[in-house]
Predicted model as a PDB file, atoms N, CA, C, CB and O in Angstrom, pLDDT in the B-factor column:
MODEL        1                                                                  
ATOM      1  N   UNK A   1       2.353  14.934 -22.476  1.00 42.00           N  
ATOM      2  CA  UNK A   1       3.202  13.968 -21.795  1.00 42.00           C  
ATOM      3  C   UNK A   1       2.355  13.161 -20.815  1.00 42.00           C  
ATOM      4  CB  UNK A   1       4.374  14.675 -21.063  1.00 42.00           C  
ATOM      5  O   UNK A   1       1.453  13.742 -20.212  1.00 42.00           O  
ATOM      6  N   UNK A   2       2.606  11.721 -20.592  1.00 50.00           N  
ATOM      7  CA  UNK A   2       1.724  11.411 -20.233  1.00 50.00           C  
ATOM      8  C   UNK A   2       2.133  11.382 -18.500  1.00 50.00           C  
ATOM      9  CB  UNK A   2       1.310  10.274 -21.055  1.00 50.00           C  
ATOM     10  O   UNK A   2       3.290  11.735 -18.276  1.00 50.00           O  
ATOM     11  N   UNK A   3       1.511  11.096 -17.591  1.00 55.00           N  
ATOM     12  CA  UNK A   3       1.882  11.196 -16.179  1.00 55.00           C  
ATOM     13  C   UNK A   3       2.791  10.282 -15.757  1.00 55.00           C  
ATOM     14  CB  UNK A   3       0.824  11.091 -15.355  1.00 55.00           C  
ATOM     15  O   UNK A   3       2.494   9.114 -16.009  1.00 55.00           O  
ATOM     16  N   UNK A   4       3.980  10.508 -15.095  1.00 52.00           N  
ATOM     17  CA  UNK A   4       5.119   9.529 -14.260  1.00 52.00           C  
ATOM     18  C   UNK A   4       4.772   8.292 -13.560  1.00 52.00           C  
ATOM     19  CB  UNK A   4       5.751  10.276 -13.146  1.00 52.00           C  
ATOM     20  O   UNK A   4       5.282   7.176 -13.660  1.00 52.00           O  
ATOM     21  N   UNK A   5       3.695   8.751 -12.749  1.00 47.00           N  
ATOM     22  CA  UNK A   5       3.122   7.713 -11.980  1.00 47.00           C  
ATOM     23  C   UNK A   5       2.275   6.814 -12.074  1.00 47.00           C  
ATOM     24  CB  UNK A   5       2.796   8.021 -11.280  1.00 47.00           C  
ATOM     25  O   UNK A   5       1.765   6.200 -11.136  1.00 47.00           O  
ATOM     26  N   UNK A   6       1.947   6.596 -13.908  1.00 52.00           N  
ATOM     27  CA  UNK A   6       0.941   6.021 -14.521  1.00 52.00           C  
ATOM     28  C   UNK A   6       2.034   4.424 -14.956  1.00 52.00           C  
ATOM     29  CB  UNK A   6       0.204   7.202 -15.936  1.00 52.00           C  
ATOM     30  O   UNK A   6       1.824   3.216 -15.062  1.00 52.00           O  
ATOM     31  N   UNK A   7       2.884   5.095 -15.054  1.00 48.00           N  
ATOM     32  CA  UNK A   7       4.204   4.530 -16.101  1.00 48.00           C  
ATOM     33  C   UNK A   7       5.076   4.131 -14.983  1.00 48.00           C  
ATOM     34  CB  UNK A   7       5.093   5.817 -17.282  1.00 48.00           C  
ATOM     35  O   UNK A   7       6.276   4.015 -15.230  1.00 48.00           O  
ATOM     36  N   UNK A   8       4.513   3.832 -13.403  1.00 62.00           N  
ATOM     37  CA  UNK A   8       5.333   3.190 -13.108  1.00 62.00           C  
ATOM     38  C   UNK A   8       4.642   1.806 -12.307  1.00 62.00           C  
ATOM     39  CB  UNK A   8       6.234   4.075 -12.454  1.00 62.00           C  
ATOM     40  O   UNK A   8       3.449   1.788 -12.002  1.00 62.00           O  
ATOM     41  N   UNK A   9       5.581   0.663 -12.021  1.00 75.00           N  
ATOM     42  CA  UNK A   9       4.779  -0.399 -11.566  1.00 75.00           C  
ATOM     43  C   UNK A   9       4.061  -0.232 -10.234  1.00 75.00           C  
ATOM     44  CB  UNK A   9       5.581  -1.524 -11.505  1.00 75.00           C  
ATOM     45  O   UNK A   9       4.673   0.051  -9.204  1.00 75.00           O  
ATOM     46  N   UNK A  10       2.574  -0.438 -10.291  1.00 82.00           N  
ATOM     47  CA  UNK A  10       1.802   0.094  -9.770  1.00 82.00           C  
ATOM     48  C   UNK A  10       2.472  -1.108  -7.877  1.00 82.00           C  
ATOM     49  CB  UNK A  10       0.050  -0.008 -10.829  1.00 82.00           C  
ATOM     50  O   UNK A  10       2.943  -2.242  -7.960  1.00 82.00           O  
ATOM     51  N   UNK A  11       2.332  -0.590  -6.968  1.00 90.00           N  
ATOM     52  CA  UNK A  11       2.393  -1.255  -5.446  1.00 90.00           C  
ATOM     53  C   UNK A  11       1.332  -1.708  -5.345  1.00 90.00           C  
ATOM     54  CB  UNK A  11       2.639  -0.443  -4.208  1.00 90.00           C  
ATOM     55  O   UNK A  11       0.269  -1.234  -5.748  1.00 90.00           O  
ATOM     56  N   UNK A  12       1.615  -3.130  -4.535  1.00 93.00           N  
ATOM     57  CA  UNK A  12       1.046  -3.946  -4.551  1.00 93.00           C  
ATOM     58  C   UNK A  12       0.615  -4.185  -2.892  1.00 93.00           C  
ATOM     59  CB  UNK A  12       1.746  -4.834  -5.332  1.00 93.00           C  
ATOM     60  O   UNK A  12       1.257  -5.144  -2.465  1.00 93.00           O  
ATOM     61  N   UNK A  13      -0.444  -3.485  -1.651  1.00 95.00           N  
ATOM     62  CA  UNK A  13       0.052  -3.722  -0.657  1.00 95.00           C  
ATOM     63  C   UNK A  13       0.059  -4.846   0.164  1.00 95.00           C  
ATOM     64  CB  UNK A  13      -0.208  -3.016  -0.211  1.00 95.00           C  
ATOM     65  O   UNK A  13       0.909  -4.980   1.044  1.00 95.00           O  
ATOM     66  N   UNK A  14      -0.904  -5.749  -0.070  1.00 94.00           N  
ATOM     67  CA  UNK A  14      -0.567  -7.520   0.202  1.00 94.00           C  
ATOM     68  C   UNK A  14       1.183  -7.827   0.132  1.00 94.00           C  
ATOM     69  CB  UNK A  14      -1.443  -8.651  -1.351  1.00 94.00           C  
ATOM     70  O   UNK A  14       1.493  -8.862   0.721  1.00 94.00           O  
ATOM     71  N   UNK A  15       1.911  -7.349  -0.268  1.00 94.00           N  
ATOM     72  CA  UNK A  15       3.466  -8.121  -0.779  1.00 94.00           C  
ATOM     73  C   UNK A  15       4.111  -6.803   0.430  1.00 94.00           C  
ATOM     74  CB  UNK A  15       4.151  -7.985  -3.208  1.00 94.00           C  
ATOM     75  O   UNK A  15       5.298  -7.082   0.601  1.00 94.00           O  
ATOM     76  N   UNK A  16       3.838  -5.862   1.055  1.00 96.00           N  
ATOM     77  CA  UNK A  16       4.440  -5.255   1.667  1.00 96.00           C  
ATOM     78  C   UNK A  16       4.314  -5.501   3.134  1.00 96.00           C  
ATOM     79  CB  UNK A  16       4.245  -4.217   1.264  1.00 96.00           C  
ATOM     80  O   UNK A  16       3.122  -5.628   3.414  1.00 96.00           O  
ATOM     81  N   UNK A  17       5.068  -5.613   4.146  1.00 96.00           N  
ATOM     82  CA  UNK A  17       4.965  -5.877   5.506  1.00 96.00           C  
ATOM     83  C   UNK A  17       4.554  -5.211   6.423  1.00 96.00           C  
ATOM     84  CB  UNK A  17       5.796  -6.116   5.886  1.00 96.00           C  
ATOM     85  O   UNK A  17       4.637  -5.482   7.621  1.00 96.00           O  
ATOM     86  N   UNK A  18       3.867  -3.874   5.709  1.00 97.00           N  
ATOM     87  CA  UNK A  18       3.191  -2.847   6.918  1.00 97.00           C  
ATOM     88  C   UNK A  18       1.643  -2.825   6.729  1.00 97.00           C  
ATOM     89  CB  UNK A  18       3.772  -1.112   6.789  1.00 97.00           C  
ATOM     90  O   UNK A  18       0.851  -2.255   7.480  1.00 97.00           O  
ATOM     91  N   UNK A  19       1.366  -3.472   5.707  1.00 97.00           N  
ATOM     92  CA  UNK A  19       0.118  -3.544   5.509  1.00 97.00           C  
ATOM     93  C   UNK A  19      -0.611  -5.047   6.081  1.00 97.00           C  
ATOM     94  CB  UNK A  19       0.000  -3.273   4.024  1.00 97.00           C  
ATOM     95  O   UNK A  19      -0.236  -6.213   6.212  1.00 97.00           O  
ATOM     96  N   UNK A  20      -1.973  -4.197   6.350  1.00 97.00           N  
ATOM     97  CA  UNK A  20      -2.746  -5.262   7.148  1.00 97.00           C  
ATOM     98  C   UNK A  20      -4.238  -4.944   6.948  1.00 97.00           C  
ATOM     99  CB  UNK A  20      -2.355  -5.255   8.778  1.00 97.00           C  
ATOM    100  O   UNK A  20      -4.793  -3.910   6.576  1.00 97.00           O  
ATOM    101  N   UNK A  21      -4.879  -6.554   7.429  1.00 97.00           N  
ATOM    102  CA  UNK A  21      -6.415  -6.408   7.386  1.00 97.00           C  
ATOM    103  C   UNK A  21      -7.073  -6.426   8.868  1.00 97.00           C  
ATOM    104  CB  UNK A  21      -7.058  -7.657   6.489  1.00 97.00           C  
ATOM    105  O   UNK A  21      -6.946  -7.322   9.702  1.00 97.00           O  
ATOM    106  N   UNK A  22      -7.930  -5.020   9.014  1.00 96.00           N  
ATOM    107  CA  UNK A  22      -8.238  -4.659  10.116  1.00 96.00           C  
ATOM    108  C   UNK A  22      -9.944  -5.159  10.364  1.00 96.00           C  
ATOM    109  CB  UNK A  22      -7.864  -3.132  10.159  1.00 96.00           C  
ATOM    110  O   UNK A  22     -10.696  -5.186   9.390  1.00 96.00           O  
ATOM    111  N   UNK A  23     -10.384  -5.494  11.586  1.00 96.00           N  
ATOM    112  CA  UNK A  23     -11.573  -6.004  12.077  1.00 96.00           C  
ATOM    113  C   UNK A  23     -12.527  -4.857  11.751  1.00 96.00           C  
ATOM    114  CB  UNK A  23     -11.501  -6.417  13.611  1.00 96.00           C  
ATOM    115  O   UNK A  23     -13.656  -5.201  12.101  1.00 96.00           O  
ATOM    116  N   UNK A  24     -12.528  -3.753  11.275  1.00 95.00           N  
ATOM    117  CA  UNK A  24     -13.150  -2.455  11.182  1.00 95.00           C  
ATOM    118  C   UNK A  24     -13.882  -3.102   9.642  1.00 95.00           C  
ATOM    119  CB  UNK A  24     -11.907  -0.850  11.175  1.00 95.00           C  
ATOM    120  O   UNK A  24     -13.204  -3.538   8.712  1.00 95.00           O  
ATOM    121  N   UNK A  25     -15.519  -3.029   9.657  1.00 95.00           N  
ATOM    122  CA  UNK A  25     -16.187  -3.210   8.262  1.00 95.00           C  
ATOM    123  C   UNK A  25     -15.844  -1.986   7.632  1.00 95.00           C  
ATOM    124  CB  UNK A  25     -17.814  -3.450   8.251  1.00 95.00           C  
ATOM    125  O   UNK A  25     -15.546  -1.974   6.438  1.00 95.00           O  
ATOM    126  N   UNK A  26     -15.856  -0.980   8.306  1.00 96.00           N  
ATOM    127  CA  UNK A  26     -15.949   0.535   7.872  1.00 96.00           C  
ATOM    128  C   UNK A  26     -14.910   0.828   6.635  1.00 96.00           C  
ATOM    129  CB  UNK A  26     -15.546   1.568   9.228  1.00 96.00           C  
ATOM    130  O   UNK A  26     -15.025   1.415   5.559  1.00 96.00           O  
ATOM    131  N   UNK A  27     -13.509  -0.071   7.505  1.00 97.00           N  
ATOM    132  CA  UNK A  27     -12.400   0.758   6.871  1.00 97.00           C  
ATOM    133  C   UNK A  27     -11.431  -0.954   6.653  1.00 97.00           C  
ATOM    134  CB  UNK A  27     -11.557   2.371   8.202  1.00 97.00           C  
ATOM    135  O   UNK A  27     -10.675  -1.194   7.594  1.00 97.00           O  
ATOM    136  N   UNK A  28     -11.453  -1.628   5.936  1.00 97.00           N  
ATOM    137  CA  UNK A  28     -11.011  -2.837   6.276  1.00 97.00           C  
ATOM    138  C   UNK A  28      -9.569  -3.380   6.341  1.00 97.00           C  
ATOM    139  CB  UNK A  28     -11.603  -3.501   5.557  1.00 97.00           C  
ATOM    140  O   UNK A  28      -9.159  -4.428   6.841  1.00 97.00           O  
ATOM    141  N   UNK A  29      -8.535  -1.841   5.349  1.00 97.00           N  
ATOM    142  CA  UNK A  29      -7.352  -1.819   5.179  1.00 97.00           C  
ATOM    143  C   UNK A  29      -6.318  -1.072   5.894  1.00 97.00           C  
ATOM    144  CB  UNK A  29      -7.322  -1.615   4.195  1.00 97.00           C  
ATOM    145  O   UNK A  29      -6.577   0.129   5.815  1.00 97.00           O  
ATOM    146  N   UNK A  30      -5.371  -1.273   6.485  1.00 97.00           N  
ATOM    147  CA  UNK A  30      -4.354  -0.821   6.927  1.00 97.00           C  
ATOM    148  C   UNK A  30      -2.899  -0.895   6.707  1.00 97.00           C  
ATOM    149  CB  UNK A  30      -4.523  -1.030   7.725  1.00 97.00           C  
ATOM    150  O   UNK A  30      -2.306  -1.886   6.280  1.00 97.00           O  
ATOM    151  N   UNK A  31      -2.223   0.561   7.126  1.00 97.00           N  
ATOM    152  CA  UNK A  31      -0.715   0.606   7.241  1.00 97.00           C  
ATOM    153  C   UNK A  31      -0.184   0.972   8.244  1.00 97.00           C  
ATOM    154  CB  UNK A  31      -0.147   1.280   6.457  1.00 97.00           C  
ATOM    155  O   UNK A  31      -0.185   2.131   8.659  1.00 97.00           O  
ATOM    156  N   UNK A  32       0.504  -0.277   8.920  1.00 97.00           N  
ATOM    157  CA  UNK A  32       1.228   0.158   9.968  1.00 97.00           C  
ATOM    158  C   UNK A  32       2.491   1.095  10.145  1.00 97.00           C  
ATOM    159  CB  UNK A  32       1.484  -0.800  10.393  1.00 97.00           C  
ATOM    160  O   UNK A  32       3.068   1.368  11.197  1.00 97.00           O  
ATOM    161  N   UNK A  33       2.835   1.598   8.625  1.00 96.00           N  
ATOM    162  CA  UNK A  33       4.167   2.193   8.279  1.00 96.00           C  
ATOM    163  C   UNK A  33       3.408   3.878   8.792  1.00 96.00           C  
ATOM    164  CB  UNK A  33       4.815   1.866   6.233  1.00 96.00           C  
ATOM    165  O   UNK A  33       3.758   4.553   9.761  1.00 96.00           O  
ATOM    166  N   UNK A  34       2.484   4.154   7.942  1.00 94.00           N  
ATOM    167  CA  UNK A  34       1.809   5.637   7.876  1.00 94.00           C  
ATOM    168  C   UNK A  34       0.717   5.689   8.852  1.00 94.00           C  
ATOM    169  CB  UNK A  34       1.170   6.025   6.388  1.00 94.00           C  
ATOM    170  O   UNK A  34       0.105   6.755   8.788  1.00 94.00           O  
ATOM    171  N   UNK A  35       0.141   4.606  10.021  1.00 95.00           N  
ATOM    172  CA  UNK A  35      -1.008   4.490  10.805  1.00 95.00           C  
ATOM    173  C   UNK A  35      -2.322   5.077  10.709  1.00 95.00           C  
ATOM    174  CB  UNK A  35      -0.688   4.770  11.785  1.00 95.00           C  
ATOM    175  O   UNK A  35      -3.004   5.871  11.358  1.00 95.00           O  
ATOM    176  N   UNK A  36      -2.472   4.039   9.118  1.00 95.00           N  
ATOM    177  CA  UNK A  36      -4.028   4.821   9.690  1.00 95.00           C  
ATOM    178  C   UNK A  36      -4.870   3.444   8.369  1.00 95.00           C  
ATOM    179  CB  UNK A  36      -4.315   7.488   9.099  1.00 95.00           C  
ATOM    180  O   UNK A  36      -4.356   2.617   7.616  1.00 95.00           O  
ATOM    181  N   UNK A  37      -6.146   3.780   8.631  1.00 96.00           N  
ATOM    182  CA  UNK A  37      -7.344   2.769   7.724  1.00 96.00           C  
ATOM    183  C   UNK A  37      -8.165   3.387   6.756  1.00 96.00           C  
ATOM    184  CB  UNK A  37      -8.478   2.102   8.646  1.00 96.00           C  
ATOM    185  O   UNK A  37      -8.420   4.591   6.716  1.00 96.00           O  
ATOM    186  N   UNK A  38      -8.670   2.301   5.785  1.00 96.00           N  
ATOM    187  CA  UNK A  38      -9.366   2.623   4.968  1.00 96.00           C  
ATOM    188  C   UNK A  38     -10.297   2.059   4.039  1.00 96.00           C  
ATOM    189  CB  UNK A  38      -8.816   3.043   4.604  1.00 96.00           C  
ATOM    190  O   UNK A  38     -10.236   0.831   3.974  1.00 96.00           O  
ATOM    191  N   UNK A  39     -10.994   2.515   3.431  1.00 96.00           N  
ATOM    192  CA  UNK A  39     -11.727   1.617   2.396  1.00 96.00           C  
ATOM    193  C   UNK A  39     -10.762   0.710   1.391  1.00 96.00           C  
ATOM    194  CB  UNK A  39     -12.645   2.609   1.459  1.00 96.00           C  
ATOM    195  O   UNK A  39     -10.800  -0.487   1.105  1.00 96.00           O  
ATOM    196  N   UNK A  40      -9.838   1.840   0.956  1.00 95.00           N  
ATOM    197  CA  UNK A  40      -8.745   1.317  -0.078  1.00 95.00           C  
ATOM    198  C   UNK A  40      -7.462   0.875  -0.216  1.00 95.00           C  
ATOM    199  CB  UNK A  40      -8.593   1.944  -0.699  1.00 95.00           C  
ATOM    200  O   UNK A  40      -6.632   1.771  -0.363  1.00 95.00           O  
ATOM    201  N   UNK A  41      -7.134  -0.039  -0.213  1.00 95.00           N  
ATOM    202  CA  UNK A  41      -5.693  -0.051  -0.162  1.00 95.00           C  
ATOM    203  C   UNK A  41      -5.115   0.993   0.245  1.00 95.00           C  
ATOM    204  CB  UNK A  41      -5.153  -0.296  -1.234  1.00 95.00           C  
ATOM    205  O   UNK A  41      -5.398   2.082  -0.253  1.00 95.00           O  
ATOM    206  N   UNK A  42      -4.053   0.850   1.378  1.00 96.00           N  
ATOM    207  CA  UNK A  42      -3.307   2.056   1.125  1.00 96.00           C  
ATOM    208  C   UNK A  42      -2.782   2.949   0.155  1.00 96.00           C  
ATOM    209  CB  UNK A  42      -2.617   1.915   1.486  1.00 96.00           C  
ATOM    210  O   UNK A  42      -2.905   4.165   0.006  1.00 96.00           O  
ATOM    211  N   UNK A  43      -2.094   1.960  -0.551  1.00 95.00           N  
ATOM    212  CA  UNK A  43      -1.488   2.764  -1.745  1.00 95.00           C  
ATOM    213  C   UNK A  43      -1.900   3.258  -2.512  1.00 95.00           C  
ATOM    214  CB  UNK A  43      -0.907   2.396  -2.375  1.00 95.00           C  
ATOM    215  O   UNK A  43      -1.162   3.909  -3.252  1.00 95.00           O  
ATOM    216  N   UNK A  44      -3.388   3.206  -2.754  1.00 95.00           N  
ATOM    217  CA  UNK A  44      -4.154   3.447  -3.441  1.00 95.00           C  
ATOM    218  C   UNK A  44      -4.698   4.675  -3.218  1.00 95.00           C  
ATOM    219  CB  UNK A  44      -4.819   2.603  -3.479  1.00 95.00           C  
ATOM    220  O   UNK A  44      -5.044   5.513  -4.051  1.00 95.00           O  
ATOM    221  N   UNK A  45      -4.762   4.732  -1.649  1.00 94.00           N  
ATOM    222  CA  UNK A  45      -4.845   6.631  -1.074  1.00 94.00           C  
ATOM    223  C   UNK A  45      -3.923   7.319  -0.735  1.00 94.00           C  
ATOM    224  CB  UNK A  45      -5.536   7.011   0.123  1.00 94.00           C  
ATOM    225  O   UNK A  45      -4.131   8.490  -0.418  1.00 94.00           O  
ATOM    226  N   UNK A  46      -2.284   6.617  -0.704  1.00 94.00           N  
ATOM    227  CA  UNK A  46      -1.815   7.276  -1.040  1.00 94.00           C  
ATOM    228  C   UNK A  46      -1.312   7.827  -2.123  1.00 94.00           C  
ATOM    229  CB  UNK A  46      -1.514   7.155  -0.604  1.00 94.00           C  
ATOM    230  O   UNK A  46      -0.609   8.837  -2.109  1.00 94.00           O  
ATOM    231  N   UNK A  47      -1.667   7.151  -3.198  1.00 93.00           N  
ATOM    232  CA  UNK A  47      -1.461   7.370  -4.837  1.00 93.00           C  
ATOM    233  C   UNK A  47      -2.434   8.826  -5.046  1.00 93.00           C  
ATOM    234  CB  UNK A  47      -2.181   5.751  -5.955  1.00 93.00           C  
ATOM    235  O   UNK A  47      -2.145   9.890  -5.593  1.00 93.00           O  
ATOM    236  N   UNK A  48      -3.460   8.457  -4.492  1.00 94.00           N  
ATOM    237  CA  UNK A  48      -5.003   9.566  -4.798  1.00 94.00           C  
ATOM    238  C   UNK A  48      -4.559  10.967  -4.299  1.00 94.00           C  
ATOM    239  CB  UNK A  48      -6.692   9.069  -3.696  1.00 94.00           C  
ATOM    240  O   UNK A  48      -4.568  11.954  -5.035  1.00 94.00           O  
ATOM    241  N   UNK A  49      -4.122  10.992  -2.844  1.00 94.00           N  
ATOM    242  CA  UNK A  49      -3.812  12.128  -2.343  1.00 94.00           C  
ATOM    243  C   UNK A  49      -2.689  12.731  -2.572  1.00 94.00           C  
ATOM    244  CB  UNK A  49      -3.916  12.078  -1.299  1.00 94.00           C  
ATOM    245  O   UNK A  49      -2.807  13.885  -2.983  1.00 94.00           O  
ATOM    246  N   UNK A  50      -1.395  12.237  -2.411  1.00 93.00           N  
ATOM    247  CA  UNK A  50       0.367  12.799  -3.346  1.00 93.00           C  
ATOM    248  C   UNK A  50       0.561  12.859  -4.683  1.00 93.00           C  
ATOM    249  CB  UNK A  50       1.668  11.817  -3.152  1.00 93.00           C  
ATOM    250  O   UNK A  50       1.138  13.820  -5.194  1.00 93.00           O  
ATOM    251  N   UNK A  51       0.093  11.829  -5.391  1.00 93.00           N  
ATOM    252  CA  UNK A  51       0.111  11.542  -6.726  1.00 93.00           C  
ATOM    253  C   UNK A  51       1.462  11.169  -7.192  1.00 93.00           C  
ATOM    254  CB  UNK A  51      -0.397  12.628  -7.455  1.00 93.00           C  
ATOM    255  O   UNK A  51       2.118  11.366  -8.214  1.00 93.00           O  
ATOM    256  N   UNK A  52       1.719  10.274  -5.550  1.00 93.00           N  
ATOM    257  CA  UNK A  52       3.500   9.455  -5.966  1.00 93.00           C  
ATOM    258  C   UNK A  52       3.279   8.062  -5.164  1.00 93.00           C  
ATOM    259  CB  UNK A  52       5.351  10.522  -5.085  1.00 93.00           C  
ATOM    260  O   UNK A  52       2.698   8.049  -4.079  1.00 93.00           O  
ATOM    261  N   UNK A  53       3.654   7.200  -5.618  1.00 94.00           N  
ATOM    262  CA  UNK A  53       3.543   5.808  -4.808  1.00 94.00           C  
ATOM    263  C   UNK A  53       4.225   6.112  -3.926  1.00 94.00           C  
ATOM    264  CB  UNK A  53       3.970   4.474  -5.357  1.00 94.00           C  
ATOM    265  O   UNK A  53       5.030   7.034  -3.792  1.00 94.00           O  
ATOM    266  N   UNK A  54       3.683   4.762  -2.842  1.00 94.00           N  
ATOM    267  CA  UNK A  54       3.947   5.033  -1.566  1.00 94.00           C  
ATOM    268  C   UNK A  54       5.434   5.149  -1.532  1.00 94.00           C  
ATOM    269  CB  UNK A  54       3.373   4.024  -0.643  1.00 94.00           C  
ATOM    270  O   UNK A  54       6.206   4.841  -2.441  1.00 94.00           O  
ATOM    271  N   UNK A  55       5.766   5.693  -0.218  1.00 94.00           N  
ATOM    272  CA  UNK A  55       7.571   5.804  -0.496  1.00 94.00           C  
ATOM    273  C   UNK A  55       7.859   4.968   0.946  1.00 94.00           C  
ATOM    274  CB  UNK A  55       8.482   7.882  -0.535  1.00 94.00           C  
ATOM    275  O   UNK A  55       8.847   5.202   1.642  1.00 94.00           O  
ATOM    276  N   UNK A  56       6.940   4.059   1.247  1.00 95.00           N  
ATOM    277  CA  UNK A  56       7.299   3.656   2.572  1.00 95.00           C  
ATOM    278  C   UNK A  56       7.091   1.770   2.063  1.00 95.00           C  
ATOM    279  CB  UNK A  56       6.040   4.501   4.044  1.00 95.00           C  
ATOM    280  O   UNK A  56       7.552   1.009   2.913  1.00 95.00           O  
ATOM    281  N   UNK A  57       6.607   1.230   1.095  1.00 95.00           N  
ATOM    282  CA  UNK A  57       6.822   0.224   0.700  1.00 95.00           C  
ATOM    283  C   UNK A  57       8.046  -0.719   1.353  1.00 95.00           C  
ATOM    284  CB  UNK A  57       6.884   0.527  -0.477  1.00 95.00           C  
ATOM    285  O   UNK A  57       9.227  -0.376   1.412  1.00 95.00           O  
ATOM    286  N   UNK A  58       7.446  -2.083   1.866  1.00 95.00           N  
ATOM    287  CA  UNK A  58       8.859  -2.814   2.057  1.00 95.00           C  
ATOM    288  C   UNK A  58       8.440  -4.308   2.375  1.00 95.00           C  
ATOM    289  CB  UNK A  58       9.856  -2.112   3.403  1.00 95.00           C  
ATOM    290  O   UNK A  58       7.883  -4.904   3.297  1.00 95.00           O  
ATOM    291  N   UNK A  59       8.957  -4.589   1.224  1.00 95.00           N  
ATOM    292  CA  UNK A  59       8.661  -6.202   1.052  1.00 95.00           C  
ATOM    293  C   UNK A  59       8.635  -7.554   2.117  1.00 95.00           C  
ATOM    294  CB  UNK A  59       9.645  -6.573   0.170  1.00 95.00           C  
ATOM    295  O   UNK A  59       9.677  -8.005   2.594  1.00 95.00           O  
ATOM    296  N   UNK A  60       7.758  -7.924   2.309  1.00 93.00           N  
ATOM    297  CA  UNK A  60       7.597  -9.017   3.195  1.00 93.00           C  
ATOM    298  C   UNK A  60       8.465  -9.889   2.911  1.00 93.00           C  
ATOM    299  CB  UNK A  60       6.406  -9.589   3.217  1.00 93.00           C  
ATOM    300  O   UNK A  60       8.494 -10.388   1.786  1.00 93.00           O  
ATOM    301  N   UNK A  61       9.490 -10.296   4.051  1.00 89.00           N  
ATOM    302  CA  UNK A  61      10.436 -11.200   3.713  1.00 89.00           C  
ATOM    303  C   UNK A  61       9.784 -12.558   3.333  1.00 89.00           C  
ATOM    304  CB  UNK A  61      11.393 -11.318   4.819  1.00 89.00           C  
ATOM    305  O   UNK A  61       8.721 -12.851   3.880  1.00 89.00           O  
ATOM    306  N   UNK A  62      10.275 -13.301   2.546  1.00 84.00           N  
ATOM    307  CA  UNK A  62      10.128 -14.793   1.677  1.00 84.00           C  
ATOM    308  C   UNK A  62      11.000 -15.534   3.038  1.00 84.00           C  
ATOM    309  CB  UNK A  62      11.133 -14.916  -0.375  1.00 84.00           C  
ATOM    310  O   UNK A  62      12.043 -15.361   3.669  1.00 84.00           O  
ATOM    311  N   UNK A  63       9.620 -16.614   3.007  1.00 83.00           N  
ATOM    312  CA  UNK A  63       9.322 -17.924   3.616  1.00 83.00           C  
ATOM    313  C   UNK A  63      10.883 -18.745   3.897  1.00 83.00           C  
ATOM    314  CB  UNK A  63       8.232 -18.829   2.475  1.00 83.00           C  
ATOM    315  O   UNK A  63      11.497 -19.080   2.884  1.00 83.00           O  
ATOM    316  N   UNK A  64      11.311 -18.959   4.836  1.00 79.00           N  
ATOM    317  CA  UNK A  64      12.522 -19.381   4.786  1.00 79.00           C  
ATOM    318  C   UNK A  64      12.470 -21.008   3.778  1.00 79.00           C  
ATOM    319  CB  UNK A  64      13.038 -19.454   6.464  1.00 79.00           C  
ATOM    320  O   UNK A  64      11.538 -21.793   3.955  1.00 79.00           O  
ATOM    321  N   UNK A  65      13.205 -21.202   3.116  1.00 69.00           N  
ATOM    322  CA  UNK A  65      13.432 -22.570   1.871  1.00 69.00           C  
ATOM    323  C   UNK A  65      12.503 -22.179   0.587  1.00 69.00           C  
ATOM    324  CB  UNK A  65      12.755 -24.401   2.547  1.00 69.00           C  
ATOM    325  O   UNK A  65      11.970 -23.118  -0.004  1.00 69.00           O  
ATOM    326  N   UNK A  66      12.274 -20.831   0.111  1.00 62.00           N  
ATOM    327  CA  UNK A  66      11.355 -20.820  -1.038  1.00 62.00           C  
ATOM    328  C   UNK A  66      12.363 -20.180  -1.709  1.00 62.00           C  
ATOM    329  CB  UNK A  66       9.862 -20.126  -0.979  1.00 62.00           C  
ATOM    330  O   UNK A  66      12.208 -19.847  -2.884  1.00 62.00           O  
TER     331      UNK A  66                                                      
ENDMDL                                                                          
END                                                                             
């Protein structure tokens, strides 16, 4: 069987509103939802370490008139 979390649409964290780009070369990505930085996308460590997309995802509201 193949894995759940392969088969689902992967998060995107640019489109989510807790994520951010931090002045740190070290670690350049952040989430303000789970507080903390990294090399990788968040979701991407949190995918690595739970082996469930993030569950804190939440869409950046759209541009007022788009």
């Amino acid at each position: 069987m193949k894995n759940p979390t392969k088969l689902k649409k992967r998060i995107r964290c640019a489109d989510c509103k807790h994520f951010y780009i931090t002045w740190d070369e070290q670690f350049p990505y952040g989430c303000r939802a789970m507080g903390f930085k990294g090399k990788r996308s968040p979701a991407t460590t949190v995918l690595n370490a739970s082996e469930m997309p993030c569950q804190l995802f939440s869409p950046k509201p759209k541009p007022h008139g788009k």
